[in-house]
Phi, psi and omega in degrees: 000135205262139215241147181271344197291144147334118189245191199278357175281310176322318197276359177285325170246017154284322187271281173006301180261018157268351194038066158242186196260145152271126188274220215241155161305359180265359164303097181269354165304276163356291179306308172301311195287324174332323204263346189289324172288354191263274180270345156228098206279316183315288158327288184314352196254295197280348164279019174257343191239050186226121168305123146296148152196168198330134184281097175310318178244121197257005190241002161256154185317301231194163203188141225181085182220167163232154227210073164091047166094347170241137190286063178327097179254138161216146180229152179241094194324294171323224152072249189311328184271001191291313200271163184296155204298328176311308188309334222264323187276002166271339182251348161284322157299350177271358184269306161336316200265341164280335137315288168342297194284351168087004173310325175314296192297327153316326180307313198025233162348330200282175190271165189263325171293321204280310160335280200293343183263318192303322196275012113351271201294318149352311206250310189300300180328317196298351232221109189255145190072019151346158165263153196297114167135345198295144197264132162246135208276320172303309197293348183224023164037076171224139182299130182286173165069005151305182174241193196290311188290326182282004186270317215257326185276351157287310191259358171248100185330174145304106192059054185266134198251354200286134167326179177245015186266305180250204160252048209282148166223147180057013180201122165290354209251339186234120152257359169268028177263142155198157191306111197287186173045019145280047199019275183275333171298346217293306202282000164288006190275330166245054176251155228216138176274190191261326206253205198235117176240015154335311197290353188290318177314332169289350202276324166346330224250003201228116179296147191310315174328273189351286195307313166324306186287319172292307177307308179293294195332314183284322174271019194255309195253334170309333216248340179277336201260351162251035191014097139042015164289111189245109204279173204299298185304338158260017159330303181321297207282333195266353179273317167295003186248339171262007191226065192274161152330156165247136198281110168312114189321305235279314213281295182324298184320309154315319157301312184264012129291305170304324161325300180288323175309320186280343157300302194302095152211146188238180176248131150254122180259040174259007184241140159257125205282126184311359168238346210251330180089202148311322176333293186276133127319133181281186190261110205221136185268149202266099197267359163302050225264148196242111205237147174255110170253121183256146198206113201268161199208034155294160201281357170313345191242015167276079207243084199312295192312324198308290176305301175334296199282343172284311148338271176326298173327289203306330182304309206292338183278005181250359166279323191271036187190181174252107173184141176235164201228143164250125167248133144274119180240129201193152163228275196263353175198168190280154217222334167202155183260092198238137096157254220239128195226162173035216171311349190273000169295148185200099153349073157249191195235160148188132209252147191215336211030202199078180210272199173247112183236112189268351156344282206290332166305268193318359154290325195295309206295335139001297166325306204314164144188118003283222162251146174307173167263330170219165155225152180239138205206114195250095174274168155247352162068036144279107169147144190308126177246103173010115164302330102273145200235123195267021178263141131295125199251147180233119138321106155245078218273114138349141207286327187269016178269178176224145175298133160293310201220156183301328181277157176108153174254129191263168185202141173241125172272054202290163156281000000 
């Protein structure tokens, strides 16, 4: 007799195409994607390609940001197992649909309760089995189906003078203050979201562009890993992130350097840290930034004008800064070594053919000390690549390539 429960050859290969050790059957994050992979694979494709890490605030389920360019889940196990399985796969879709939709990155400037509650009211009507508490727009007698900014231009008056921490109008000082006589919105000023958006703050460090591009990267590959189920309410928004204006490669490329630039910082204990004393190690910023460039040199990518201009870029943007570039030229093994710090850039070529293995860059860099802060890898991506890379990556493909791996920022390289 066939069991309804998950069974255990699904979670072996679930931790398989996630490349973790399989652990015990009580793992309810895990288990929810299982199912997520089953019955809405699209969703289940895109929680596979978002990095965990520790849930800050233990008294919300679940979290959901992006964080120098890589897409960030955090769940608070106990928590998340507590609720029953519909709930626990309703709420990874409301985290999901606030990525898709780009909300972390969107807040910027805006007060932060007000933010958060509007993209909240955004999202939930499309989401059936919330856990008890989830914001509904009928409940506070608002037209459903706006969008998060026509949500937010409701609950925040005209010359809300109020801080950006809470959802104060007229007084910096109180943030849980808010504006009277807007009528049915008044009582949203103390309302709470379901999931934890604290981690949103972090979301700053990623331009918007950026973010843009990682996310259609992730709904790119989400949508090959689900033939093409998509489910119907969010059609719109994921056909507009795969069919976008189109964006000069040069602006991207600028973007994820700059991104990446904003990392550099370590701990020392030869500084002693300014609030903290002896205790604490101090900070000592990385005043270098160290970019890994990989360059493949098959003959699909012997493309001269191609190489040129991806050369020359990265030269004027690594002249205008304190940065030295390690270049790799490789096809099936690295095949020469360069480099380049300050005035000694100098744009060259080298052509090797043969097939590809984009592997052995990411051994080397491995190597590296100090390690890089991105690597950048100008491909046609036909060839086996590390199942996960703990670099932030920039894909930089041929107008005819394909991403080798689910991690990474894709960039298409026109002329």
């Amino acid at each position: 007799m066939q069991s309804n429960s998950t069974s255990t050859d699904d979670r072996k290969e679930f931790y398989s195409a996630c490349h973790i050790r399989y652990l015990s059957p009580m793992h309810s994050l895990e288990n929810t994607i299982i199912r997520l992979l089953k019955q809405k694979p699209f969703y289940g494709h895109l929680l596979l390609q978002l990095r965990r890490e520790p849930c800050r605030d233990n008294r919300k389920s679940a979290a959901i940001t992006v964080r120098d360019g890589i897409p960030l889940l955090s769940v608070a196990d106990e928590r998340f197992a507590s609720l029953p399985p519909e709930q626990q796969e309703a709420l990874l879709e409301h985290l999901l649909k606030h990525l898709l939709h780009l909300h972390p990155v969107r807040r910027r400037e805006r007060n932060r309760h007000d933010w958060d509650v509007a993209c909240d009211l955004a999202i939930n009507p499309s989401i059936a089995g919330l856990p008890p508490g989830a914001l509904h727009p009928l409940d506070y007698h608002l037209e459903a189906d706006l969008s998060a900014e026509e949500y937010y231009d409701l609950i925040v008056p005209p010359f809300d003078l109020g801080n950006l921490e809470g959802s104060g109008f007229g007084s910096a000082d109180r943030d849980n203050s808010g504006a009277t006589g807007v009528g049915s919105a008044d009582s949203l000023r103390q309302a709470d979201t379901i999931d934890d958006h604290t981690p949103w703050q972090d979301a700053d460090s990623t331009p918007l562009i950026l973010a843009e591009e990682m996310v259609r990267s992730m709904a790119r590959d989400a949508l090959r890993g689900s033939d093409g189920d998509l489910p119907g309410d969010i059609r719109a928004v994921v056909n507009s992130l795969l069919q976008p204006t189109p964006i000069p490669w040069r602006q991207i490329l600028r973007q994820f350097i700059a991104t990446a630039g904003r990392t550099g910082r370590s701990s020392t204990w030869m500084r002693e840290h300014r609030r903290f004393s002896h205790q604490t190690p101090g900070v000592r910023k990385k005043r270098r930034l160290h970019l890994l460039v990989g360059v493949d040199v098959s003959d699909s990518t012997n493309i001269a004008l191609l190489r040129e201009a991806f050369a020359a870029e990265l030269l004027n943007l690594a002249r205008g800064r304190e940065c030295s570039i390690t270049v790799l030229y490789a096809n099936s093994r690295i095949q020469r070594i360069e480099r380049l710090s300050g005035a000694s850039f100098v744009a060259q070529r080298y052509d090797g053919g043969g097939f590809t293995d984009l592997r052995p860059i990411f051994d080397y860099a491995r190597t590296l000390h100090p390690r890089p802060a991105a690597v950048i890898y100008l491909t046609d991506g036909i060839g086996p690549a590390p199942e996960q890379m703990e670099f932030p990556t920039l894909w930089v493909l041929t107008q005819e390539g394909e991403k080798p791996a689910p991690w990474g920022v894709e960039l298409r390289l026109t002329l």
